[in-house]
N, CA, C and O atoms as a MOPAC input file, in Angstrom:
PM7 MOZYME 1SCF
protein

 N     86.12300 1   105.93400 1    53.82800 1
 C     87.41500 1   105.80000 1    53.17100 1
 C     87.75900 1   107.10700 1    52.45300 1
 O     87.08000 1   107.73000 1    51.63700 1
 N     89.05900 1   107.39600 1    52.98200 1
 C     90.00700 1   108.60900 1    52.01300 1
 C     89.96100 1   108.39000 1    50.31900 1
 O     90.58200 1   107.49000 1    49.75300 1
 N     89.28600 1   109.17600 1    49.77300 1
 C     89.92600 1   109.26400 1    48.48900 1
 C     90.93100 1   109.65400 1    47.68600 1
 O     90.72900 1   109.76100 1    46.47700 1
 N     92.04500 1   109.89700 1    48.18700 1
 C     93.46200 1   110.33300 1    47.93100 1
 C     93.43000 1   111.22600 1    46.49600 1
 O     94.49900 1   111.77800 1    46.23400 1
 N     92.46100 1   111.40600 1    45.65700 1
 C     92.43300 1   112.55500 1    44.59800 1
 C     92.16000 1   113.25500 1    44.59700 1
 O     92.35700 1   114.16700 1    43.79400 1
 N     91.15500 1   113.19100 1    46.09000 1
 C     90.77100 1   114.81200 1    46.36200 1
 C     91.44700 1   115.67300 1    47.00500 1
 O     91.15700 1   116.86900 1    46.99100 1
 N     92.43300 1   115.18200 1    47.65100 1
 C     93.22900 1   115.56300 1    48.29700 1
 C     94.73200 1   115.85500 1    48.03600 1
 O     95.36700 1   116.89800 1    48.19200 1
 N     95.12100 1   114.61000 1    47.58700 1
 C     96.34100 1   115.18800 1    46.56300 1
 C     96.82000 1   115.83800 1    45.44300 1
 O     96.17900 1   115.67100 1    44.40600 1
 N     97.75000 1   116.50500 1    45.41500 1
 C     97.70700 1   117.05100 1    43.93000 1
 C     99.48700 1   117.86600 1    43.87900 1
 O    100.35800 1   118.31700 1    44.62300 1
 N     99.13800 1   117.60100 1    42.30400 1
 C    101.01100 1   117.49900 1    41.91800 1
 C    101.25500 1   119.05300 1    40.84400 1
 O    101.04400 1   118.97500 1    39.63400 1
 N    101.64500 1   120.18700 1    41.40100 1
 C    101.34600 1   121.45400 1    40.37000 1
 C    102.99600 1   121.80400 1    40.50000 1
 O    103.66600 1   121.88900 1    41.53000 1
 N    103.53000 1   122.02200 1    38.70200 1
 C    104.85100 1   122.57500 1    38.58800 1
 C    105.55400 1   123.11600 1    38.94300 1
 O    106.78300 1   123.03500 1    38.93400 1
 N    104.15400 1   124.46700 1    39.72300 1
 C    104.73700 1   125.81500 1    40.25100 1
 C    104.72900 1   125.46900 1    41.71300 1
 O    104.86500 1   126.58900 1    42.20400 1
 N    104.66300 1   124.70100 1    42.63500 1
 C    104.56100 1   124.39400 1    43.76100 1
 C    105.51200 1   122.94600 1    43.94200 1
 O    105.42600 1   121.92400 1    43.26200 1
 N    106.56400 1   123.26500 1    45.24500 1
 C    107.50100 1   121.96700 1    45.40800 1
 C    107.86800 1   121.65900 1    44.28200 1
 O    108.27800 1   120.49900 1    44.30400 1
 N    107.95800 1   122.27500 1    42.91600 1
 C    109.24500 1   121.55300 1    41.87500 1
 C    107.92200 1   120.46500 1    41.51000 1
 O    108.52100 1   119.43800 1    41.19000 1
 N    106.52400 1   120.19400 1    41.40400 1
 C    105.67800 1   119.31400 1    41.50500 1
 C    105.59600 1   118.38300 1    42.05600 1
 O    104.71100 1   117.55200 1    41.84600 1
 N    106.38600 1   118.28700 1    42.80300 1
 C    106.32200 1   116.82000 1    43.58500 1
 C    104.71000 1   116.66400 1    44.46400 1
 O    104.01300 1   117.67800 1    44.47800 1
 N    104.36700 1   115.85300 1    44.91400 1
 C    103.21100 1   115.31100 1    45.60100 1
 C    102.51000 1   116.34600 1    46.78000 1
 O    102.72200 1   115.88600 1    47.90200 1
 N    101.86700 1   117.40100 1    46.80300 1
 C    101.71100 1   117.81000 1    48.09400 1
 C     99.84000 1   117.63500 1    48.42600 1
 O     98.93500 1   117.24500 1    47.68800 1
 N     99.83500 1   118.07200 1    49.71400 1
 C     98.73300 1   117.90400 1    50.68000 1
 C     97.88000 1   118.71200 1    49.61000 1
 O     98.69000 1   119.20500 1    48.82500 1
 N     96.66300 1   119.03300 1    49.27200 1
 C     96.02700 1   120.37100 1    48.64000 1
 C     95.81500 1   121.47800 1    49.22900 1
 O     94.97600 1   121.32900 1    50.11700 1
 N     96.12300 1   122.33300 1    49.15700 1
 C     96.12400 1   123.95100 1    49.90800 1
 C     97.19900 1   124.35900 1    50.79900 1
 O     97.29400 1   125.47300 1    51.31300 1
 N     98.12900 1   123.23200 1    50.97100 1
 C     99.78400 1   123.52500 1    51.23200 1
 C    101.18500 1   123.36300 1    50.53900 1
 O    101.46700 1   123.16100 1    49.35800 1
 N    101.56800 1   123.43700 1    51.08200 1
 C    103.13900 1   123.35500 1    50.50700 1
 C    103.64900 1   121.46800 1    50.96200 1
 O    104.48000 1   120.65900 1    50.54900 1
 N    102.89900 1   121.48800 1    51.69600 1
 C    103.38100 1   119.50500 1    53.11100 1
 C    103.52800 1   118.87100 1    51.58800 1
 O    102.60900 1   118.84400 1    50.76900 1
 N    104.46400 1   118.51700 1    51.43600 1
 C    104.88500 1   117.24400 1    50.34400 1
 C    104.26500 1   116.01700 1    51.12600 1
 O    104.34100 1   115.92400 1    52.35100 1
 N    103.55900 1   114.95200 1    50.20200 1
 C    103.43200 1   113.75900 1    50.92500 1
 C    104.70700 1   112.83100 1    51.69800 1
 O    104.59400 1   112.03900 1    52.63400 1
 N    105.81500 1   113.20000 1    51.02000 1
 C    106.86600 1   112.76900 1    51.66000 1
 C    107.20200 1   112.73900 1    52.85300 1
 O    107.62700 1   111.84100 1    53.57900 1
 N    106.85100 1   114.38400 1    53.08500 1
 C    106.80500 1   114.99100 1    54.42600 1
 C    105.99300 1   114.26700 1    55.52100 1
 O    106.42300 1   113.93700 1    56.62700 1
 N    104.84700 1   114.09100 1    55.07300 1
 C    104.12900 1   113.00000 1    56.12000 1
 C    104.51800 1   111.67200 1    56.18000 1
 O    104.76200 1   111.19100 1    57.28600 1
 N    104.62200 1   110.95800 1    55.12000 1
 C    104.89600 1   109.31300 1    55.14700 1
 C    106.35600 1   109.11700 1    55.90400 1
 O    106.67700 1   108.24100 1    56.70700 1
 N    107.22600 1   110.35000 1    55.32200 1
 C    108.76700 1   110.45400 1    55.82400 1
 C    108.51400 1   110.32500 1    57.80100 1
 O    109.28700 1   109.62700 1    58.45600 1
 N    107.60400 1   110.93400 1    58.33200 1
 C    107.28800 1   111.62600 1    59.67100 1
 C    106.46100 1   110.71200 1    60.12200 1
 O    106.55900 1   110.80400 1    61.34500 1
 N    105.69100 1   109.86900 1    59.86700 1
 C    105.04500 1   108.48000 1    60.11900 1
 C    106.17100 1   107.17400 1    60.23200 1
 O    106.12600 1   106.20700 1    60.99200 1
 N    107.14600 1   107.50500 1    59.23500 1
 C    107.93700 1   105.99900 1    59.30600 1
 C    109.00300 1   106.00700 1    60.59000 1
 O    109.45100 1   105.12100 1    61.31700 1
 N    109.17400 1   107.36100 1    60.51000 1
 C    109.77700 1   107.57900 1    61.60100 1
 C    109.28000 1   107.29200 1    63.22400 1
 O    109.90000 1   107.30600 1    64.28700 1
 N    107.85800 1   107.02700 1    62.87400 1
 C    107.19800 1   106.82400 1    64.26100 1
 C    107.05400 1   107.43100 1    64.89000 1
 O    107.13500 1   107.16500 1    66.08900 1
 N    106.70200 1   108.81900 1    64.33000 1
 C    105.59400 1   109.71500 1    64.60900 1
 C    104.05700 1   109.90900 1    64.66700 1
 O    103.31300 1   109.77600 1    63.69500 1
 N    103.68700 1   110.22300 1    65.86400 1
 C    102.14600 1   109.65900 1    65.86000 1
 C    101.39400 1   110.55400 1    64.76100 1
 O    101.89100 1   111.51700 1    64.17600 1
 N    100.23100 1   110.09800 1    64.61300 1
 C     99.46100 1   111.43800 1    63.96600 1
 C     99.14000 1   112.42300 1    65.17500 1
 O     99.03600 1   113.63700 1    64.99800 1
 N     99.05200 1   112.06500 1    65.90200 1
 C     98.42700 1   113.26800 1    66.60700 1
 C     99.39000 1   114.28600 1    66.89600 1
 O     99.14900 1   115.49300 1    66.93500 1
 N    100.81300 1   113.57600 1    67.15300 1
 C    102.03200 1   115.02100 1    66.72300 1
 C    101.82200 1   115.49700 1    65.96000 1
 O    101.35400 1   116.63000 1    66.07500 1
 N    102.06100 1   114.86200 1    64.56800 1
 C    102.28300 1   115.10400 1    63.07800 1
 C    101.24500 1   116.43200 1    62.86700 1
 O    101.65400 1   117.54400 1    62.53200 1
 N     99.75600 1   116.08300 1    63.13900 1
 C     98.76700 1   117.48900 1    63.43300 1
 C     99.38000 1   118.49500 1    64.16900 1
 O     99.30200 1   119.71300 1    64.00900 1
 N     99.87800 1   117.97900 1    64.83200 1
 C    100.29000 1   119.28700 1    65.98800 1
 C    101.23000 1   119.71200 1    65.44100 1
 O    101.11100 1   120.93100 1    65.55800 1
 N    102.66000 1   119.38200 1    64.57200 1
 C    103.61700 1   119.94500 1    64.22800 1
 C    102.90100 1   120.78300 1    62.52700 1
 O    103.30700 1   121.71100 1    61.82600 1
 N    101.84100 1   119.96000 1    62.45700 1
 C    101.85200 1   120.86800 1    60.88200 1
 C    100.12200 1   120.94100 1    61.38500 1
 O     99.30300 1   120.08500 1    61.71700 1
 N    100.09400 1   122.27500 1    61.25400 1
 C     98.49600 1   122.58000 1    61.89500 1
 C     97.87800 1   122.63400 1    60.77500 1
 O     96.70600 1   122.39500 1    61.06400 1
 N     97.97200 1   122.83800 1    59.44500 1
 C     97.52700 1   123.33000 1    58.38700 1
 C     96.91100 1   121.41700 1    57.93800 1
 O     95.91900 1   121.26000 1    57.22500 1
 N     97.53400 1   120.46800 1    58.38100 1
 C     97.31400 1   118.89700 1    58.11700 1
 C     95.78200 1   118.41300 1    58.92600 1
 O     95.57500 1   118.18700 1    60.11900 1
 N     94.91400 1   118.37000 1    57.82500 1
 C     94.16300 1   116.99600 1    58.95900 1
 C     94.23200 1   115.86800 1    58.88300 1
 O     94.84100 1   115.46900 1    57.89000 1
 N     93.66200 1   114.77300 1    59.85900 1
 C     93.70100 1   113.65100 1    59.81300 1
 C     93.06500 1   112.78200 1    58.48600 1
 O     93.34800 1   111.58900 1    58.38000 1
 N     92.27500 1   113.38800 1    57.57900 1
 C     91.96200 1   112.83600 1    56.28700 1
 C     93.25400 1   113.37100 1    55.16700 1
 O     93.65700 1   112.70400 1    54.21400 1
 N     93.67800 1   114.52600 1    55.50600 1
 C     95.33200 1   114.14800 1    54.66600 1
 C     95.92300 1   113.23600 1    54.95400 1
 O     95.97100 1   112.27900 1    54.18200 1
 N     96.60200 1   113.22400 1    56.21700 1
 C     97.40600 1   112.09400 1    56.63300 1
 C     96.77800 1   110.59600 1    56.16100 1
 O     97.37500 1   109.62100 1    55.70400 1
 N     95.63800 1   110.75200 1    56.38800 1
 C     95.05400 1   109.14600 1    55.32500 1
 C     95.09200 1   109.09800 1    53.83500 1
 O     95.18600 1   108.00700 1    53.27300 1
 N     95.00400 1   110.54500 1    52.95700 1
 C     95.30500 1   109.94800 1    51.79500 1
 C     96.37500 1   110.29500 1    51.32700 1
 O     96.48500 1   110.28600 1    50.10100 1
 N     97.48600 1   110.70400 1    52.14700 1
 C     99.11800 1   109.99400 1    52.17100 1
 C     99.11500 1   109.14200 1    52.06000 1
 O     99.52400 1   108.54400 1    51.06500 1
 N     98.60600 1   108.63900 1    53.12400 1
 C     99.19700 1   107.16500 1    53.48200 1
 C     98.31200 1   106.13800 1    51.95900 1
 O     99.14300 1   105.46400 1    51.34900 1
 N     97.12900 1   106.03800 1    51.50700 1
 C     96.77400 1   105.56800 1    50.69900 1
 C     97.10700 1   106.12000 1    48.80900 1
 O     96.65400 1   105.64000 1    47.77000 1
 N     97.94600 1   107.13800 1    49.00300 1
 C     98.48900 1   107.68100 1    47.83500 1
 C     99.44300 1   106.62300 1    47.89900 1
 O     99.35800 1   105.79800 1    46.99000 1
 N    100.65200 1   106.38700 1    49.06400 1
 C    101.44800 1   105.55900 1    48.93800 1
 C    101.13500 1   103.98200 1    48.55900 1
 O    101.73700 1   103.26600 1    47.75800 1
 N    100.02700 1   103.67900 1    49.37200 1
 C     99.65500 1   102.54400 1    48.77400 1
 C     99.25200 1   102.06800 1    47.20000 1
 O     99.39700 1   100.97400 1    46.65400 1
 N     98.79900 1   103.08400 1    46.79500 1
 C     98.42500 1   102.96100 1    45.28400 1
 C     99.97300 1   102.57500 1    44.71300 1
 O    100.37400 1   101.53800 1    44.18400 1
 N    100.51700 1   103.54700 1    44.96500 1
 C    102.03400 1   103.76800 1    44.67100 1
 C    102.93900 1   102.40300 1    44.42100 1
 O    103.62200 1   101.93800 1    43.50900 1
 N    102.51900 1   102.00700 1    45.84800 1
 C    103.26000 1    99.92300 1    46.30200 1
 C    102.15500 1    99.54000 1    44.86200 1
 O    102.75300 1    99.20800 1    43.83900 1
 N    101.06000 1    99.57400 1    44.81600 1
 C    100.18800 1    98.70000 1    44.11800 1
 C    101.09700 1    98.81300 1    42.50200 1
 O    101.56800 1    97.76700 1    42.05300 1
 N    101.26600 1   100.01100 1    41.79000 1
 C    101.88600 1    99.77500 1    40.47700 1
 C    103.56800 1    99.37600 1    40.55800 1
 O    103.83300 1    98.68800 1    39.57300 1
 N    104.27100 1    99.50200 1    41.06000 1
 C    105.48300 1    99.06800 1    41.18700 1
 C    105.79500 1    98.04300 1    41.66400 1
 O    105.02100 1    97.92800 1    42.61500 1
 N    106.51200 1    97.07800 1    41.64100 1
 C    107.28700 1    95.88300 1    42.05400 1
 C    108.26700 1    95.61000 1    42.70400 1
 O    108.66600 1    94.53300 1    42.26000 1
 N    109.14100 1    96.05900 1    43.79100 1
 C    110.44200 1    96.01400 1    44.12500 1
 C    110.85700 1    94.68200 1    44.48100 1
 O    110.24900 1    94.07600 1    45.36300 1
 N    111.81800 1    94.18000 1    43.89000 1
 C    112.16800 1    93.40300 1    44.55200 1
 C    113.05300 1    92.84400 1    45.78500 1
 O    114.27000 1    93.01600 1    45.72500 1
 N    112.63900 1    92.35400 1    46.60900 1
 C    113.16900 1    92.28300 1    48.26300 1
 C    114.14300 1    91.22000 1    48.48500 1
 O    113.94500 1    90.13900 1    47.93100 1
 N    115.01200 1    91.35900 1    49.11100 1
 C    116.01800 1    90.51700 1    49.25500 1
 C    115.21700 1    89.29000 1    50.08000 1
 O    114.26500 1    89.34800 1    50.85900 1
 N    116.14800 1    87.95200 1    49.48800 1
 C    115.81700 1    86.68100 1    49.96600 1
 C    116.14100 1    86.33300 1    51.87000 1
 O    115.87100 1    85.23300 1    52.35200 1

């Protein structure tokens, strides 16, 4: 299992701080955005070479933490 803290990380001077990969610029957005879209990973590697497949997992489980503290509520 991905540990998503080792991997993620949020610095002022980089992307305005928003969420990125560690040792790039890839906002997590950038991946989850490129996954929902139904993009495979194995593109997603191929379009961003600097990504491995244990980023793309603790994207995807950054987001989950993410669902875990928030609540939205969904239409009936």
């Amino acid at each position: 299992m991905v540990e998503w803290r080792e991997r993620i990380v949020a610095d002022p001077q980089i992307c305005h701080g928003r969420p990125c990969i560690k040792g790039t610029r890839i906002m997590v957005t950038v991946v989850l955005d490129n996954l929902a879209t139904g993009m495979s990973i194995e593109r997603l590697l191929a379009a961003y070479p600097s990504l491995s497949a244990s980023d793309i997992q603790a994207a995807i489980a950054y987001a989950a933490s993410l669902a875990d503290e928030r609540v939205v509520p969904l239409p009936a």
